[in-house]
NURO-44124 format. One record per residue (C-alpha): residue in three letters; x, y, z. Coordinates in steps of 0.2 Angstrom, whole numbers, padded with zeros to 4 digits, always signed. Last residue first. Layout:
alaXYZ;...
REM end
This chain:
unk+0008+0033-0076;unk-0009+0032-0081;unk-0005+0039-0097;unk-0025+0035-0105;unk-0028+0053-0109;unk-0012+0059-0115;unk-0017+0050-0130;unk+0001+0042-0139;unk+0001+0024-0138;unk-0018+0028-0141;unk-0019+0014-0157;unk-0005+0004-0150;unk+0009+0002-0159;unk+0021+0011-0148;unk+0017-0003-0133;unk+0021+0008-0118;unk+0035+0002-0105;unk+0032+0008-0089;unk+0043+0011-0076;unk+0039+0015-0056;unk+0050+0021-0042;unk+0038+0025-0026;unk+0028+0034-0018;unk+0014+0029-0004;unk+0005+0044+0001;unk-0002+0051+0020;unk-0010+0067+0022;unk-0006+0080+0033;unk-0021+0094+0035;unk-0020+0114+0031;unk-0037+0121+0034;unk-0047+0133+0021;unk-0056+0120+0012;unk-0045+0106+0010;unk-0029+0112+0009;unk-0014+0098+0011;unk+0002+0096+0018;unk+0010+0078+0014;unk+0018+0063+0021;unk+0028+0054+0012;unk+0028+0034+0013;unk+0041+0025+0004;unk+0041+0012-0012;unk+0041-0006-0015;unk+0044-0010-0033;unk+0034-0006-0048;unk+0032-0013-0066;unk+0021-0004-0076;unk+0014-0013-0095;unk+0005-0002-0106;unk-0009-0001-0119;unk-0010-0019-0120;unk-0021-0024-0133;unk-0008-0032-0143;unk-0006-0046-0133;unk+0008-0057-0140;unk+0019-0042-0149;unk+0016-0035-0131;unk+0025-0049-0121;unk+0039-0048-0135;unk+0040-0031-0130;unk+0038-0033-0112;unk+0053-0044-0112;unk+0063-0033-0124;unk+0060-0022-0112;unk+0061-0031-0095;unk+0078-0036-0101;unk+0087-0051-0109;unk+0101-0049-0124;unk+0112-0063-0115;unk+0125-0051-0110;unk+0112-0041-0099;unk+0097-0031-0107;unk+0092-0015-0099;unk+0077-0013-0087;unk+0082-0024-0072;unk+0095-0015-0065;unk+0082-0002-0061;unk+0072-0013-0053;unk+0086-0020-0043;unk+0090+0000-0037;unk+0074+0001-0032;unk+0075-0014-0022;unk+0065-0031-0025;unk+0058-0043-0013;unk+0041-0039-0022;unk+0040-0035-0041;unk+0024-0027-0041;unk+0016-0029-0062;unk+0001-0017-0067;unk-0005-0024-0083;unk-0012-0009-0093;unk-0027-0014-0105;unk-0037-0003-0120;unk-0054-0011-0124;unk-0060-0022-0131;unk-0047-0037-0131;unk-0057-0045-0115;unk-0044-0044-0102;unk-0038-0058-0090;unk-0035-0074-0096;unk-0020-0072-0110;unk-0013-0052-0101;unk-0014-0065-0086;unk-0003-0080-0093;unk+0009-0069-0101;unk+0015-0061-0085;unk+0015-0075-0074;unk+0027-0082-0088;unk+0037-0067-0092;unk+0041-0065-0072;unk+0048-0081-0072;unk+0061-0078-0088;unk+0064-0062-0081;unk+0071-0071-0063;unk+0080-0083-0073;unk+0096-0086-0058;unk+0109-0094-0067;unk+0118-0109-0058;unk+0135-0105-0048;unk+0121-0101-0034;unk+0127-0088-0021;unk+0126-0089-0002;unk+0133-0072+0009;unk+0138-0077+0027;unk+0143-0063+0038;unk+0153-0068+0052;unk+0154-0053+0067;unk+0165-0056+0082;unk+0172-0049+0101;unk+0167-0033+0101;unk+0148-0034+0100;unk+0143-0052+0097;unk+0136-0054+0078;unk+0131-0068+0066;unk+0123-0061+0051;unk+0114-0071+0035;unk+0116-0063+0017;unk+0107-0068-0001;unk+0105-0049-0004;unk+0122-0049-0015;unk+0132-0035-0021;unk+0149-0041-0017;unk+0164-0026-0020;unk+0173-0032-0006;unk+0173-0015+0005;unk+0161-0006-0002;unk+0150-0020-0007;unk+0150-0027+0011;unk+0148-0013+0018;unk+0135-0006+0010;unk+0127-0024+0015;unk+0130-0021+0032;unk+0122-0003+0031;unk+0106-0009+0023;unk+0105-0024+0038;unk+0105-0013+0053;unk+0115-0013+0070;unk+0107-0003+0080;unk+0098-0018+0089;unk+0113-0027+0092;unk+0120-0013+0105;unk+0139-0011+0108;unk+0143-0006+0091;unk+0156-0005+0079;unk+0147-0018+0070;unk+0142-0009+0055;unk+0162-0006+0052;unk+0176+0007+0057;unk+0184-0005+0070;unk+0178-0024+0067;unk+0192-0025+0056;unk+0188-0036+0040;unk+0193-0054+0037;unk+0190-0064+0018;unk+0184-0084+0017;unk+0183-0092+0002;unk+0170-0108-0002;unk+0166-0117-0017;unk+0155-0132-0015;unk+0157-0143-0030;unk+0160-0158-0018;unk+0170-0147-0007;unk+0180-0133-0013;unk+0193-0122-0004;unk+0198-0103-0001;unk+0206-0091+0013;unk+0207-0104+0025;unk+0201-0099+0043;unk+0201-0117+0051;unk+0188-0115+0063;unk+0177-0105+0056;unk+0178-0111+0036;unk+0176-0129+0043;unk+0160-0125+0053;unk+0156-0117+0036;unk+0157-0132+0027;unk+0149-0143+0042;unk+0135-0131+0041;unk+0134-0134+0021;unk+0133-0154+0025;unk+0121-0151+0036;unk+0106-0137+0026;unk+0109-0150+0011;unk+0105-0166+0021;unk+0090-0156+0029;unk+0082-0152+0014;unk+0079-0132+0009;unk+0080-0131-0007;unk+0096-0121-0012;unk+0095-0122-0030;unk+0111-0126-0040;unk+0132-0128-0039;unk+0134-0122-0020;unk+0145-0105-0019;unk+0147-0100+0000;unk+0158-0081+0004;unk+0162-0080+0019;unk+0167-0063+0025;unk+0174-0062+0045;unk+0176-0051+0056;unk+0186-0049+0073;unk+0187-0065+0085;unk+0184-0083+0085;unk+0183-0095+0099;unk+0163-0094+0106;unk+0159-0095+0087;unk+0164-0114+0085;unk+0150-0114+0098;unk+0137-0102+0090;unk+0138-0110+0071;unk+0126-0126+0076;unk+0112-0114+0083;unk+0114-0104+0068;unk+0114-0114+0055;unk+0095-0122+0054;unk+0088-0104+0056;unk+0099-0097+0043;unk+0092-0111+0032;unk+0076-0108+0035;unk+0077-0090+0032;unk+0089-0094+0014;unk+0072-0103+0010;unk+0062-0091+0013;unk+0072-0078+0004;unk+0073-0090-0013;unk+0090-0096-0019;unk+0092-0102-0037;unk+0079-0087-0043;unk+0067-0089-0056;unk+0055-0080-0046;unk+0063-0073-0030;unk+0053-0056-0032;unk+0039-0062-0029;unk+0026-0056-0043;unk+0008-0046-0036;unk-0002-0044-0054;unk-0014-0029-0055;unk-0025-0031-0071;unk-0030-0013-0077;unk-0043-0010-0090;unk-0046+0007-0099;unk-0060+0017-0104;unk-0058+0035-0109;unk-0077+0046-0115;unk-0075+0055-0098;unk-0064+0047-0084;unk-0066+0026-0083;unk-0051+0014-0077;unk-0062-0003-0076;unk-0053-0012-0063;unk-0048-0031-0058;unk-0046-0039-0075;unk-0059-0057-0076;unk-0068-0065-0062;unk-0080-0064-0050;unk-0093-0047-0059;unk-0091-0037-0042;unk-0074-0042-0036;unk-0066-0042-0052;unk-0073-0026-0061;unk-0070-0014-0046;unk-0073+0002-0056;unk-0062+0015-0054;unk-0069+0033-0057;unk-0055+0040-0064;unk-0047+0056-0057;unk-0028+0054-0058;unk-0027+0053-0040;unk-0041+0041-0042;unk-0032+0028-0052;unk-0017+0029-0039;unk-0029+0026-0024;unk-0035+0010-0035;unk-0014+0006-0039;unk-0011+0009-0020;unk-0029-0004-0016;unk-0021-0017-0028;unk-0005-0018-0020;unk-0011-0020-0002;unk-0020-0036-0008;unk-0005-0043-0013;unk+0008-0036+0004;unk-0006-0041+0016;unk+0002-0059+0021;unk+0014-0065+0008;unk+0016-0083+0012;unk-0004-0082+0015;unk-0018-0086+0030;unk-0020-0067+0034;unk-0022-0062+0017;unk-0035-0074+0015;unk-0047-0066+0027;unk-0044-0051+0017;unk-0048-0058+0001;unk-0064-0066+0010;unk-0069-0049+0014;unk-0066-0043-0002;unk-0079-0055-0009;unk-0090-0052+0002;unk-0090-0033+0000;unk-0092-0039-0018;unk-0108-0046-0017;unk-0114-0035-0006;unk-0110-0020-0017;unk-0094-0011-0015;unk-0095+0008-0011;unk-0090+0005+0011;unk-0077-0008+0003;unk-0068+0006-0005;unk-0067+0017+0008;unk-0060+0005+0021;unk-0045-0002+0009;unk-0039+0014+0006;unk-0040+0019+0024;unk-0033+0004+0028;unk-0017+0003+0016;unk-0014+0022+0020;unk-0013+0015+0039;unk-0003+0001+0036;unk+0012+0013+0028;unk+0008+0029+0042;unk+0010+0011+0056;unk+0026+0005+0045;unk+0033+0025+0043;unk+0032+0024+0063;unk+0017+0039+0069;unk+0019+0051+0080;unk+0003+0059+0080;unk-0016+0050+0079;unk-0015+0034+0087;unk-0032+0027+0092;unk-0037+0029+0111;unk-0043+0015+0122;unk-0026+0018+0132;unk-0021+0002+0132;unk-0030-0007+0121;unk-0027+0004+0110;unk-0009+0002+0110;unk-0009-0013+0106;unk-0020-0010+0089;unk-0008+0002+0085;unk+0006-0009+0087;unk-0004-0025+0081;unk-0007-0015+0063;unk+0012-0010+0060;unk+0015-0029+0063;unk+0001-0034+0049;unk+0009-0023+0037;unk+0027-0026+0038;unk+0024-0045+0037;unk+0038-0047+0024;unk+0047-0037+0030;unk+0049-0039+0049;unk+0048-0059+0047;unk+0064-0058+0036;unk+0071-0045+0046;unk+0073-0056+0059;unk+0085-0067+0049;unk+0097-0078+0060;unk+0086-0081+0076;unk+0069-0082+0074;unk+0058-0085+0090;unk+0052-0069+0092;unk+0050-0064+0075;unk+0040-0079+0074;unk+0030-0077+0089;unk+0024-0060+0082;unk+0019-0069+0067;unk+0009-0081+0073;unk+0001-0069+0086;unk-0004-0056+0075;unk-0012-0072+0061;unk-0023-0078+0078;unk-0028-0061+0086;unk-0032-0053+0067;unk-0044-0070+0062;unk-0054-0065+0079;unk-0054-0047+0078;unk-0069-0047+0065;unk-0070-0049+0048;unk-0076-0030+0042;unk-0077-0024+0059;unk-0056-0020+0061;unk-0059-0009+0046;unk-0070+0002+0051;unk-0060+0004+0070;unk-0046+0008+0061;unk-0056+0021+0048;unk-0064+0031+0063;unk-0046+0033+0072;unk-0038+0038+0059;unk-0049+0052+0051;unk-0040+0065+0061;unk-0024+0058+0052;unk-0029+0067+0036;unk-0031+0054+0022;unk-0028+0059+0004;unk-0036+0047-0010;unk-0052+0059-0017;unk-0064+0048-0017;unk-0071+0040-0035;unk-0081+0023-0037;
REM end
């Protein structure tokens, strides 16, 4: 199938209420009100919640406020509800050229979206690389959902075939402390933290160390809240506790993120420039504890074990370039490394001490599968909104862009056909 990708936001309207048909609003009610209570009721990491069900959010806003004025948003979008609605119009399109059998299919994919860790975030991968194929001009061919099993598309423009396996990787694979589980844990803290809080003033750094994996058992989650009740109340720069390492460091609260009178403006990007600014820590692993001009603790928790995040990712990977393709034909594994920042992504491609890096990774991955034309790793990107002429009227159309880097295999009989550069 082939459309051209762009969506003007006259067209909203229509594809929102296409899309809501295709399961019914009844799984949507049940899914938006879980997670809607869980941001309410989360108290360490609301942003957890916010991220990682971006999508679904973004979709009960503008499903709110139809309701109330029986009108589809057209102007003034948030970048979350431009984000959802590029996903949908996507996602509308396609199903409308799928057969029955894989409109079916796709259906059940959605309905098993909304049940998933990951909500949306998967299948909204596979569409952006879909809309991606057809900026480029191929027909794209939904292999997987209309044959049940094997690479997801069939890339074809012309005499060029290509296959194209989309894989969806958490970003906390292979990592000693996982985003969920530093979630739970922040919500097991909190609540214990707030009266040995009610005594403390000005900003505090505490950096925990525990020797392995946090996985979330109770008996862990309490003896590291008696740590850093200790670490409150006393204020000691540094001590260890059955190989627990734990130093404290204090900051004005002048001149800082939380030079604010109002939580809600206080945003978690700008603590963690502080945070690496002023004590050179570049961790994500970071729970917040903030009353406006009285205290702010920030808790940053750190594994003294490894992390083997390329390790992980060259498992999933290998397994699908193994099972998915057929060997015939040229193949690009399309790789989104959730939880991850661009600038992470970045960090990622060179090799470390050990000699490890996504390219000598993908290489060896390569010398394994020699079909593969290509291997692209992505992180989340940004929305754009862009002007363009179709016929003689200007119209804004909506895009998702983000960083993306592909590593080629050189050996490959096209390595070097501008043809099959995807991207």
């Amino acid at each position: 199938m082939y459309f051209p990708p762009e969506v003007t936001e006259r067209e909203f309207p229509s594809l929102i209420r296409r899309f809501r048909e295709i399961t019914g609003w009844s799984p949507w009610q049940k899914r938006l009100e879980w997670v809607q209570d869980g941001v309410s009721a989360t108290i360490a990491m609301p942003h957890f919640w916010r991220e990682r069900f971006e999508l679904e959010l973004a979709f009960a806003t503008i499903y709110k406020r139809y309701k109330i004025t029986r009108r589809h948003p057209r102007k003034k979008l948030t970048i979350e509800q431009q984000r959802v609605l590029s996903f949908v119009s996507t996602l509308v399109r396609c199903y409308e050229q799928l057969s029955q059998r894989g409109q079916k299919r796709l259906r059940g994919m959605i309905l098993d979206s909304l049940k998933s860790d990951y909500g949306l975030a998967p299948l909204a991968y596979e569409m952006k690389i879909a809309a991606h194929l057809m900026t480029k001009h191929f027909d794209v061919k939904f292999h997987d959902l209309e044959t049940g099993g094997g690479y997801d598309y069939l890339a074809v423009k012309d005499d060029t075939r290509i296959e194209i396996e989309c894989k969806f990787v958490s970003g906390d694979i292979g990592r000693q402390i996982h985003l969920k589980r530093l979630h739970q844990f922040g919500e097991y803290i909190t609540p214990k933290l707030h009266a040995h809080l009610s005594h403390v003033s000005g900003g505090f750094l505490i950096q925990l160390t525990i020797p392995g994996r946090l996985h979330g058992q109770e008996s862990q989650h309490a003896a590291l809240a008696a740590l850093l009740s200790r670490a409150i109340t006393l204020q000691e720069q540094e001590f260890r506790f059955n190989d627990n390492h734990m130093s404290v460091s204090r900051f004005e609260l002048e001149n800082s993120p939380f030079d604010t009178r109002t939580p809600e403006y206080l945003h978690r990007h700008d603590v963690e420039q502080f945070v690496l600014h002023t004590f050179g820590v570049n961790n994500k692993n970071m729970l917040i504890m903030y009353r406006p001009h009285r205290h702010a603790v920030i808790v940053v928790l750190q594994s003294a074990k490894e992390d083997r995040v390329l390790a992980g990712i060259h498992r999933q990977l290998r397994a699908s370039a193994r099972k998915q393709f057929t060997g015939c034909l040229p193949a690009v594994l399309c790789c989104h490394l959730a939880d991850l920042h661009e600038h992470e992504l970045l960090s990622l491609q060179h090799k470390d001490d050990k000699g490890l890096g996504l390219d000598y990774m993908t290489s060896d991955l390569i010398a394994r599968r020699p079909q593969l034309l290509a291997v692209t790793y992505t992180a989340p990107g940004s929305l754009v909104k862009e002007s363009v002429l179709i016929g003689s009227v200007k119209h804004q159309s909506h895009r998702e862009k983000g960083p993306a880097y592909t590593i080629r295999n050189p050996y490959h009989s096209f390595a070097e056909d501008s043809r099959y550069i995807l991207f």
